[in-house]
C-alpha positions as a Markdown table, in Angstrom:
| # | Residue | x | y | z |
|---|---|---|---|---|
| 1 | Unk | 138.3 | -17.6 | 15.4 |
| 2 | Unk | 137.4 | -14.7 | 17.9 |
| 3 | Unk | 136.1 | -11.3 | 16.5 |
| 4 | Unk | 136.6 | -8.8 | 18.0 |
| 5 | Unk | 133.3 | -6.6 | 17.3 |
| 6 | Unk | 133.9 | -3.8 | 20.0 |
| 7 | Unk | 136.7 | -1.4 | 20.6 |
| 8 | Unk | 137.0 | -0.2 | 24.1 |
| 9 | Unk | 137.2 | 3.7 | 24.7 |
| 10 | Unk | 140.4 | 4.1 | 26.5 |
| 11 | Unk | 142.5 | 1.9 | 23.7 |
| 12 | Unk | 141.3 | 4.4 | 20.8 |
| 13 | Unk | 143.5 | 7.3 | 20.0 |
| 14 | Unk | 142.4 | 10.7 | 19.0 |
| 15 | Unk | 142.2 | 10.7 | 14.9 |
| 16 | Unk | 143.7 | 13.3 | 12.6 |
| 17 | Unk | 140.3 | 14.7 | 12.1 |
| 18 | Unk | 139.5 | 14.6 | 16.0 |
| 19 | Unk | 142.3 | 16.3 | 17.0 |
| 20 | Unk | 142.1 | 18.9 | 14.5 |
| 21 | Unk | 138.4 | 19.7 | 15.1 |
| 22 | Unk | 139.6 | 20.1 | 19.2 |
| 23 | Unk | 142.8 | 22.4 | 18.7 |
| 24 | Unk | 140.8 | 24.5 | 16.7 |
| 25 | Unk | 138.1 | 24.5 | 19.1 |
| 26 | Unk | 140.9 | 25.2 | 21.9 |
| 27 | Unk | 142.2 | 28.7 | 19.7 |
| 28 | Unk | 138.7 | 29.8 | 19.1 |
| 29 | Unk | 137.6 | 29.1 | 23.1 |
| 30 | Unk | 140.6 | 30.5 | 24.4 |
| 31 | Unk | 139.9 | 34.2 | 21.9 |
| 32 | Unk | 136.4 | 33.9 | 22.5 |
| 33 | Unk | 136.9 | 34.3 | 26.4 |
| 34 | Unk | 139.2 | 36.9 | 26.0 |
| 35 | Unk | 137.3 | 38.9 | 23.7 |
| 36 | Unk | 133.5 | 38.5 | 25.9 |
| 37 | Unk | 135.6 | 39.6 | 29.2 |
| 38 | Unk | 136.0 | 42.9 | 27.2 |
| 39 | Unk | 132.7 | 43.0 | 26.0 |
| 40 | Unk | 131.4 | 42.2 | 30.0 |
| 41 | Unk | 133.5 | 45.0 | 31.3 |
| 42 | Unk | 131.9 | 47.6 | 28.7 |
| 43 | Unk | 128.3 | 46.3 | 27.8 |
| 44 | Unk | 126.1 | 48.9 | 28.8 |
| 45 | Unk | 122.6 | 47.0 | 28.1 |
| 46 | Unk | 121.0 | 45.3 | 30.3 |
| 47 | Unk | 119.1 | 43.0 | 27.7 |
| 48 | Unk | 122.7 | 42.1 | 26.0 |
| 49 | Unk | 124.9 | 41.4 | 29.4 |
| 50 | Unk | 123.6 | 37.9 | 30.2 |
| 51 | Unk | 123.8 | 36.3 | 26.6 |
| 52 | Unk | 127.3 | 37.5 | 26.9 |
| 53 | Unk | 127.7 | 36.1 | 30.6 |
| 54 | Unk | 126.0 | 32.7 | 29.2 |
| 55 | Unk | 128.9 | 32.8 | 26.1 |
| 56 | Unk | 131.4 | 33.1 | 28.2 |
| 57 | Unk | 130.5 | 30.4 | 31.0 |
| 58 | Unk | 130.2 | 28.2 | 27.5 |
| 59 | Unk | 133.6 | 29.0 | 26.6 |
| 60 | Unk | 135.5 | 28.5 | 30.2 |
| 61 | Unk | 133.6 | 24.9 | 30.5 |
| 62 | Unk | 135.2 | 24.0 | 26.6 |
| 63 | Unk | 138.5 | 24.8 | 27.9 |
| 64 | Unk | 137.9 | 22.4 | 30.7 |
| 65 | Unk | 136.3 | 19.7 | 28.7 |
| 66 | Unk | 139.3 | 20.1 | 26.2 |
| 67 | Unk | 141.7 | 20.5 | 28.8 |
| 68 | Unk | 141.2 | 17.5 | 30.0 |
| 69 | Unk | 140.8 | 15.4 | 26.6 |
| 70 | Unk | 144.2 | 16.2 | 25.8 |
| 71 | Unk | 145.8 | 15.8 | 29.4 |
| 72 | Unk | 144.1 | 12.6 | 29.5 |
| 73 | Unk | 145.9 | 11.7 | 25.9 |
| 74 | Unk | 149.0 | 12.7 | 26.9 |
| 75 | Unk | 148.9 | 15.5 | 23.9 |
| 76 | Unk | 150.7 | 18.8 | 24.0 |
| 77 | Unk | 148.1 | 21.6 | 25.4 |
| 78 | Unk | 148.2 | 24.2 | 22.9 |
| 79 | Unk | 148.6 | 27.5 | 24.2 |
| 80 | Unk | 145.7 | 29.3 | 22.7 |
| 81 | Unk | 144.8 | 33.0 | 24.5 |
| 82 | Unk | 145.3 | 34.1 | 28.0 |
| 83 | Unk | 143.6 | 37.1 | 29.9 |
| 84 | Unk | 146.9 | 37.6 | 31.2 |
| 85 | Unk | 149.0 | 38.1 | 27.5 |
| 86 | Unk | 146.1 | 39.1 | 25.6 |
| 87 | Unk | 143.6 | 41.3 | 27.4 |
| 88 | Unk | 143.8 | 44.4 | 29.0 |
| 89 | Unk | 140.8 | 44.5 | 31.0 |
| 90 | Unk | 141.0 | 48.3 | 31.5 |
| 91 | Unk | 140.9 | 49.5 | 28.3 |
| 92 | Unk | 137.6 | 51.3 | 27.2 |
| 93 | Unk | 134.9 | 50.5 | 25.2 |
| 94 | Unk | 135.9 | 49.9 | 21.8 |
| 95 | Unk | 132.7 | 48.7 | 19.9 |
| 96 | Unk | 129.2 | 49.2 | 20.6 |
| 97 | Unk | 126.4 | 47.2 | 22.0 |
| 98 | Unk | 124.7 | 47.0 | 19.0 |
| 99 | Unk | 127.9 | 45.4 | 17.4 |
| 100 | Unk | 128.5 | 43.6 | 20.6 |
| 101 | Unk | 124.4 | 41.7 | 19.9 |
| 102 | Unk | 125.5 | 41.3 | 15.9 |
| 103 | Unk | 129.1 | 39.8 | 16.6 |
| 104 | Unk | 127.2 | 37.3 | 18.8 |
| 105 | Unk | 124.7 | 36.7 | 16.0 |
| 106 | Unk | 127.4 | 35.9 | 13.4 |
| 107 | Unk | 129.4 | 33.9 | 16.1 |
| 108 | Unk | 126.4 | 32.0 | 16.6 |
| 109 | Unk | 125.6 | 31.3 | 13.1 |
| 110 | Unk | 129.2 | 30.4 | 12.3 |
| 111 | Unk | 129.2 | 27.8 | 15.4 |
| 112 | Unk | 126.3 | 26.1 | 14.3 |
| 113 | Unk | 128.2 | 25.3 | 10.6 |
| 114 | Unk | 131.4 | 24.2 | 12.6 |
| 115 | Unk | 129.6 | 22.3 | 15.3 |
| 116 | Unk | 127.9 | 20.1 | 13.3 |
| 117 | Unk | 131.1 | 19.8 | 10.9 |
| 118 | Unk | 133.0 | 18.8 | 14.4 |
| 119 | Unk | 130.3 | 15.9 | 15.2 |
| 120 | Unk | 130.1 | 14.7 | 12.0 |
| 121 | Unk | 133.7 | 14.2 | 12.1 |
| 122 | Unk | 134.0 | 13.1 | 15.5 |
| 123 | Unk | 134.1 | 9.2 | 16.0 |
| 124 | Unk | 134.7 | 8.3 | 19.5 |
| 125 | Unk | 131.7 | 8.4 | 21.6 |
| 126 | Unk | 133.2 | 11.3 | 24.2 |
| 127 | Unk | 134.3 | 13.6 | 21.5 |
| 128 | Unk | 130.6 | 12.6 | 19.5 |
| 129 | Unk | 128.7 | 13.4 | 22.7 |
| 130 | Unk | 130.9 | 17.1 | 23.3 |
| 131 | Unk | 130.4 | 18.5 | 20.2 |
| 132 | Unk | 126.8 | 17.2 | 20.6 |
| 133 | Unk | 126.4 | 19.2 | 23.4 |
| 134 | Unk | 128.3 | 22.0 | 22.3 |
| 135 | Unk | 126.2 | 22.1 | 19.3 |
| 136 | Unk | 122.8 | 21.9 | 21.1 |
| 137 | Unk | 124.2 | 25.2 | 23.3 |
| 138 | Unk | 125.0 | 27.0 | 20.3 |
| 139 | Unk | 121.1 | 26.6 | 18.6 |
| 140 | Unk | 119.9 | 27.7 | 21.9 |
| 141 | Unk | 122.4 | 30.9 | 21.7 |
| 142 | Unk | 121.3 | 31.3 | 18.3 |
| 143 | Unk | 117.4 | 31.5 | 19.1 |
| 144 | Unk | 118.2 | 33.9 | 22.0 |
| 145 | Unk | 120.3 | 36.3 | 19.9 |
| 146 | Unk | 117.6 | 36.3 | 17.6 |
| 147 | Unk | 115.0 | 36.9 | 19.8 |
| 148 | Unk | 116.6 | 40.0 | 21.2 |
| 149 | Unk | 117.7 | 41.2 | 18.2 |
| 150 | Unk | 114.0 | 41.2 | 16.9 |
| 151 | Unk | 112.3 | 42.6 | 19.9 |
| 152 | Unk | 114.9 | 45.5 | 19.4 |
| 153 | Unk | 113.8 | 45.9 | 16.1 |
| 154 | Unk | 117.5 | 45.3 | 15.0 |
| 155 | Unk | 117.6 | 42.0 | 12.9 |
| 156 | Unk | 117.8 | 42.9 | 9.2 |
| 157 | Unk | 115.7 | 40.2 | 7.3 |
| 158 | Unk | 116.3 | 39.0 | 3.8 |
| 159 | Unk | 114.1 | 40.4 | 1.2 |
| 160 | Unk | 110.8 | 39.4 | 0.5 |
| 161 | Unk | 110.1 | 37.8 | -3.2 |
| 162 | Unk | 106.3 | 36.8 | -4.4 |
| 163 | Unk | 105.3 | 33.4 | -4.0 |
| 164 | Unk | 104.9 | 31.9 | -7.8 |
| 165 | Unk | 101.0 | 30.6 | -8.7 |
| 166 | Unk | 102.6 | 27.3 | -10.0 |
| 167 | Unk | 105.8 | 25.5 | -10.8 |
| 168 | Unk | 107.9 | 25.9 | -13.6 |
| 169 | Unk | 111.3 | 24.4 | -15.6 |
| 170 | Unk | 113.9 | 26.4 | -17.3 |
| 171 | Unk | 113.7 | 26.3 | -20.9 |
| 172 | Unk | 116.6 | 28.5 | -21.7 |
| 173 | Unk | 120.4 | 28.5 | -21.8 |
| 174 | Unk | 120.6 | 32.0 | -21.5 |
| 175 | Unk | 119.1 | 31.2 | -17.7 |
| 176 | Unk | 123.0 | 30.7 | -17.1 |
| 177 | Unk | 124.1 | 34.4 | -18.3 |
| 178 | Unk | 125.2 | 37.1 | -16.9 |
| 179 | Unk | 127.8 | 39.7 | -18.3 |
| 180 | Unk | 126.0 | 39.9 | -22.0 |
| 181 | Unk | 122.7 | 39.9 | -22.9 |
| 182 | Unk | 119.3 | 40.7 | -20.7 |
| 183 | Unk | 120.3 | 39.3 | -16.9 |
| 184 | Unk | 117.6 | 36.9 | -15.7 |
| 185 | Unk | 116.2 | 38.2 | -12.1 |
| 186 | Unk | 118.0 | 36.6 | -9.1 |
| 187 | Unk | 117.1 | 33.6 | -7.7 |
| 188 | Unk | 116.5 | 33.3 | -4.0 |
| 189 | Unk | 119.6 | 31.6 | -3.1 |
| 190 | Unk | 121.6 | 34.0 | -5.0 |
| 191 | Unk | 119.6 | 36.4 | -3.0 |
| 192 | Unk | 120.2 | 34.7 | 0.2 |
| 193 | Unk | 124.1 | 34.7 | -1.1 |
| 194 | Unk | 124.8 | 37.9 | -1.7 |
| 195 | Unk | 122.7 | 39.3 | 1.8 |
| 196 | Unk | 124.8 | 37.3 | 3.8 |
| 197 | Unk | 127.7 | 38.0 | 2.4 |
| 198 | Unk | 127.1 | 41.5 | 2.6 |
| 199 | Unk | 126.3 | 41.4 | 6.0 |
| 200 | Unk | 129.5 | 39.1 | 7.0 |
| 201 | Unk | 131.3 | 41.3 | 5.4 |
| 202 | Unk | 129.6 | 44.9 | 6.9 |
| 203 | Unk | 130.4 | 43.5 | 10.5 |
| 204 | Unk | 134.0 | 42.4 | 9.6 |
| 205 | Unk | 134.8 | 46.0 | 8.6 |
| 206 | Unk | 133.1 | 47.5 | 11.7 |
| 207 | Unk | 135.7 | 44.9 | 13.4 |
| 208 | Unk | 138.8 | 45.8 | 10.9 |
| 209 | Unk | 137.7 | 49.8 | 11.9 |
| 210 | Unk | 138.1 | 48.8 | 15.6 |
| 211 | Unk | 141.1 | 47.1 | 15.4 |
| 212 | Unk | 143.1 | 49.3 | 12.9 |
| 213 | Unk | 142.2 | 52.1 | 15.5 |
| 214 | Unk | 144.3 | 50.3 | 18.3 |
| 215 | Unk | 146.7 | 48.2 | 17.1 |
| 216 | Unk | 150.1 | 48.5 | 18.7 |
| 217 | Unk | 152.1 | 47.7 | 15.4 |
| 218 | Unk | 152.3 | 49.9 | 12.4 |
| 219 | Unk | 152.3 | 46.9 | 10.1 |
| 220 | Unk | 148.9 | 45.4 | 11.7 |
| 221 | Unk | 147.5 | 48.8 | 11.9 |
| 222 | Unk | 147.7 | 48.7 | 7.9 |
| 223 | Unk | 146.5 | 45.1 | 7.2 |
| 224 | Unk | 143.4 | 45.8 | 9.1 |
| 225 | Unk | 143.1 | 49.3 | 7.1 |
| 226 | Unk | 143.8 | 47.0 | 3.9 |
| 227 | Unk | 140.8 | 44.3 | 5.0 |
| 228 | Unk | 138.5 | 47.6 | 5.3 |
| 229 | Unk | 139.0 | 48.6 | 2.0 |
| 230 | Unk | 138.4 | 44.8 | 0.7 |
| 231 | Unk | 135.4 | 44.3 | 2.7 |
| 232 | Unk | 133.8 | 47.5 | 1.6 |
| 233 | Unk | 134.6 | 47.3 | -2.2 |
| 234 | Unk | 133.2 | 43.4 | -2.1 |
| 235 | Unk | 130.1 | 45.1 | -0.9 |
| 236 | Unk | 129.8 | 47.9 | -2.9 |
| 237 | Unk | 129.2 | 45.1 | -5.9 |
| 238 | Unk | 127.0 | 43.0 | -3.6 |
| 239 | Unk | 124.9 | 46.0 | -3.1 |
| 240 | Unk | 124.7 | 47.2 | -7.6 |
| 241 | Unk | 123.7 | 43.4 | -7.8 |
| 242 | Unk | 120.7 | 43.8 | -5.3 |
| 243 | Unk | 119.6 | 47.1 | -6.7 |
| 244 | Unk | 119.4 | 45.9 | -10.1 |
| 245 | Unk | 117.0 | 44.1 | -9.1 |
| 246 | Unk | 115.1 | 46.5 | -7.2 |
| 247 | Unk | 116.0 | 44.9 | -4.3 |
| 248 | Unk | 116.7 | 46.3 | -0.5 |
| 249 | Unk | 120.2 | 46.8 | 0.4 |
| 250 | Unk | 121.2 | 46.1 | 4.2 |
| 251 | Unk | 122.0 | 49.0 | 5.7 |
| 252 | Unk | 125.4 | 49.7 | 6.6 |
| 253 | Unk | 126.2 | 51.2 | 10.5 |
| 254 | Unk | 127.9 | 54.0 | 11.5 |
| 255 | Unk | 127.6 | 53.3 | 15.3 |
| 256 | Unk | 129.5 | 50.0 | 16.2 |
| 257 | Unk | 133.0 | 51.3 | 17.0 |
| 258 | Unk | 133.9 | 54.1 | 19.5 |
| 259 | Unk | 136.6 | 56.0 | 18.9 |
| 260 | Unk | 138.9 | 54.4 | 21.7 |
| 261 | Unk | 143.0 | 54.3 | 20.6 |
| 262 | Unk | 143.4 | 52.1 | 23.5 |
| 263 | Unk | 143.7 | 48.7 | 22.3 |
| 264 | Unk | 141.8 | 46.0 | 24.5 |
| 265 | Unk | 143.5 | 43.4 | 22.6 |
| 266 | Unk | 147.2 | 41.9 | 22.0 |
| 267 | Unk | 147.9 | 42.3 | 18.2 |
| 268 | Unk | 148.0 | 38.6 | 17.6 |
| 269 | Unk | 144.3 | 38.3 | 19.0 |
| 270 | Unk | 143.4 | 40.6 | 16.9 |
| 271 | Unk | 145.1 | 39.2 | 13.8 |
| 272 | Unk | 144.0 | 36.0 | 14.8 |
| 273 | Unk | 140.4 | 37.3 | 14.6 |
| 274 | Unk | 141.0 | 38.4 | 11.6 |
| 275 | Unk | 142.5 | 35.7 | 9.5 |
| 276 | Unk | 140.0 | 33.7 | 11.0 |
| 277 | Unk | 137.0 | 35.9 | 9.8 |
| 278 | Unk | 138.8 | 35.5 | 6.2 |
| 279 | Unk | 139.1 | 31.6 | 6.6 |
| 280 | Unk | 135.5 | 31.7 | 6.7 |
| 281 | Unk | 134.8 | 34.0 | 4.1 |
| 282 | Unk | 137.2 | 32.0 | 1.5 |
| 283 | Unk | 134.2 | 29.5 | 3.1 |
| 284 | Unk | 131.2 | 31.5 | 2.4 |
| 285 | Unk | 132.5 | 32.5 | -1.0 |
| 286 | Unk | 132.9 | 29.2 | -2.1 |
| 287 | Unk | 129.8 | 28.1 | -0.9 |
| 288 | Unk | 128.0 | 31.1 | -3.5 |
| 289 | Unk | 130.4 | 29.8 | -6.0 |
| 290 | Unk | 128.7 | 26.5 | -5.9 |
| 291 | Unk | 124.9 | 27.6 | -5.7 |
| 292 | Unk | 124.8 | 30.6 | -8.2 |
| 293 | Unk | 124.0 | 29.7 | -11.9 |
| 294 | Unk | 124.4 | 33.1 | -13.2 |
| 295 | Unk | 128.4 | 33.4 | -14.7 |
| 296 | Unk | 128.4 | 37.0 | -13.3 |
| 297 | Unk | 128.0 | 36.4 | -10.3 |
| 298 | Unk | 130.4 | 33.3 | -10.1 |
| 299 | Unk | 132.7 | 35.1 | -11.7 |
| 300 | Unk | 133.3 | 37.8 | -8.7 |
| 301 | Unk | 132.6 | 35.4 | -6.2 |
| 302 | Unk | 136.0 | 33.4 | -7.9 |
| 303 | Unk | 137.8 | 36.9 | -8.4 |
| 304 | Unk | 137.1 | 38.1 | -4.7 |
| 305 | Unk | 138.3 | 34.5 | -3.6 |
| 306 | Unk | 141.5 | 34.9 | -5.2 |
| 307 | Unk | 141.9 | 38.6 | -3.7 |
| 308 | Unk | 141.4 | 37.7 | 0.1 |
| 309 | Unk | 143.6 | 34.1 | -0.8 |
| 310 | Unk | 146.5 | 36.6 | -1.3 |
| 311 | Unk | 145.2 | 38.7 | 1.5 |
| 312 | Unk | 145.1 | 36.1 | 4.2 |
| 313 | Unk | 148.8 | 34.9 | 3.2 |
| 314 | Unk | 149.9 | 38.3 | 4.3 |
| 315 | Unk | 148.5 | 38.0 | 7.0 |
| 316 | Unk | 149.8 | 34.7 | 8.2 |
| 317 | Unk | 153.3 | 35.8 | 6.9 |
| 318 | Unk | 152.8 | 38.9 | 9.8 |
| 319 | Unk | 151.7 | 35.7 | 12.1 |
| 320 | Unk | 154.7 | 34.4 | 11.0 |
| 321 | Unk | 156.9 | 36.9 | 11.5 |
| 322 | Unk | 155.9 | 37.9 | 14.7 |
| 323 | Unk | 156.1 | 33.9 | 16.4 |
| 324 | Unk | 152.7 | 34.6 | 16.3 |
| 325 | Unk | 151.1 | 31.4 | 14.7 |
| 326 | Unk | 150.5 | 28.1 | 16.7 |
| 327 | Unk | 151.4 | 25.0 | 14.6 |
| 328 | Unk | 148.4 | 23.0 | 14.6 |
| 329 | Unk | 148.5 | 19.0 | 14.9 |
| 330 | Unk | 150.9 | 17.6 | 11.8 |
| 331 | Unk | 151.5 | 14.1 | 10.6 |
| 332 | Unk | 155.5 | 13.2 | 10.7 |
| 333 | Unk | 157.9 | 13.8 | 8.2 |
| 334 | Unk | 158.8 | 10.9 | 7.3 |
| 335 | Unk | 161.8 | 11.4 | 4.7 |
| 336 | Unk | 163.2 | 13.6 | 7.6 |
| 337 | Unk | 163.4 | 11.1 | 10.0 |
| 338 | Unk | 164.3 | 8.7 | 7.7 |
| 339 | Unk | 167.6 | 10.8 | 7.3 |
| 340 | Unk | 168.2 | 10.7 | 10.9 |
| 341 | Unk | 169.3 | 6.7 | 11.1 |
């Protein structure tokens, strides 16, 4: 009996988990070019202009990869962003340098995370080898950002904690406590937790600032306004956790959005942006959820969850609304076309 012990390429179809990882890759390429053509025309330092020129090149040679992926599979090319619908490229400068250098910070950090999530899902040898390219790209954004950031004395480190003299165990329950009863000091992963969180969340209200500012519709003027006031209450307790501890805040910025009221963006970009930042928070959230040991802090990590959950819902319902929100890939409904017969 033959076996057959090798599949050829061309015979294997795109899986679920493929063609979700390059749709979603498709949205976020197609924003992301958008939104660095805007940043291009307004940049006004020279040190930040060609990480923002390499970004974009990245981004236009995605679309082409994926492009032709799903041409070649005979699948639906999602329509994504276009400079044409959803950037006016004469609009002014709405945000900063300085925000321009820490949105490409986060962007890189959050790239890395899907990236490698992409790959490990990726089976076929073509998609394997893009999103092990794109992820190689992306470390090397990452250590450039960095590097700039640094020499411009603008990368905000975590705190510094003392190195113990030896190891030790925990010998108490009461290491688990938090709202009764002496707190326990944090550890450093709750540390590293609640800094990046804080951060995350200081650049996202910079961004909801921006965009509330110039949003065409009265409705997404006042989700963004709502985000802001989210964002900043989340990191007013972030920041009473670190100071109970005697520990350095990050400071917040006053100087990453101008005071533009001409909007570079359509509104669904922007929303799009915007649930997406949230998507990723839910992420990050859960994430502190699962390596925190004190019940305080697990407890608003769960109760913040719960409050963007709602949040994010709204704003897909405005999506919604609007024929705003791309159906992504979907498996067939198979009681419905049952009924046709």
């Amino acid at each position: 009996m033959e076996v057959k012990t090798v599949e050829t390429e061309k015979n294997i179809k795109l899986t679920s988990a493929e063609l979700s990882q390059l749709w979603a890759s498709y949205q976020n390429d197609s924003g992301s070019i958008c939104v660095l053509k805007h940043f291009l025309k307004t940049v006004e330092d020279a040190d930040i202009r060609p990480i923002l020129e390499h970004a974009l090149q990245l981004s236009q040679t995605h679309i082409q990869k994926l492009t032709s992926i799903f041409t070649k599979e005979n699948y639906p090319l999602p329509k994504g962003f276009s400079e044409d619908q959803d950037l006016n490229v004469n609009a002014p400068r709405l945000f900063t340098d300085n925000y321009m250098l820490q949105f490409m910070k986060q962007m890189a950090q959050i790239s890395l995370n899907a990236y490698s999530v992409s790959k490990s899902l990726s089976v076929r040898s073509d998609i394997d080898q893009f999103y092990g390219q794109c992820l190689a790209e992306v470390n090397d954004m990452d250590t450039t950002v960095k590097k700039i950031l640094l020499e411009k004395g603008l990368y905000v480190r975590s705190p510094y904690i003392p190195y113990p003299e030896k190891i030790d165990f925990v010998k108490k329950q009461n290491f688990l406590t938090g709202w009764f009863g002496e707190r326990r000091p944090l550890l450093s992963l709750e540390i590293t937790n609640l800094y990046a969180n804080f951060q995350r969340n200081d650049l996202g209200t910079a961004t909801l600032i921006g965009f509330s500012q110039v949003a065409k519709s009265q409705k997404v003027g006042q989700f963004f306004i709502r985000g802001k006031k989210i964002a900043s209450k989340h990191n007013e307790i972030f920041g009473s956790i670190l100071r109970e501890d005697n520990l350095p805040v990050p400071m917040t910025s006053d100087t990453y959005v101008t005071e533009s009221k001409i909007s570079p963006f359509s509104d669904s970009l922007m929303l799009f942006i915007v649930t997406g930042l949230i998507a990723l928070g839910i992420g990050y959230y859960g994430t502190s959820i699962s390596t925190s040991l004190r019940r305080d802090l697990t407890a608003h990590y769960d109760r913040f969850i719960h409050e963007i959950l709602k949040y994010s819902e709204d704003g897909a319902n405005i999506l919604i609304d609007n024929g705003w929100l791309e159906e992504p890939p979907i498996a067939s409904d198979r009681d419905e076309l049952a009924k046709k017969k």
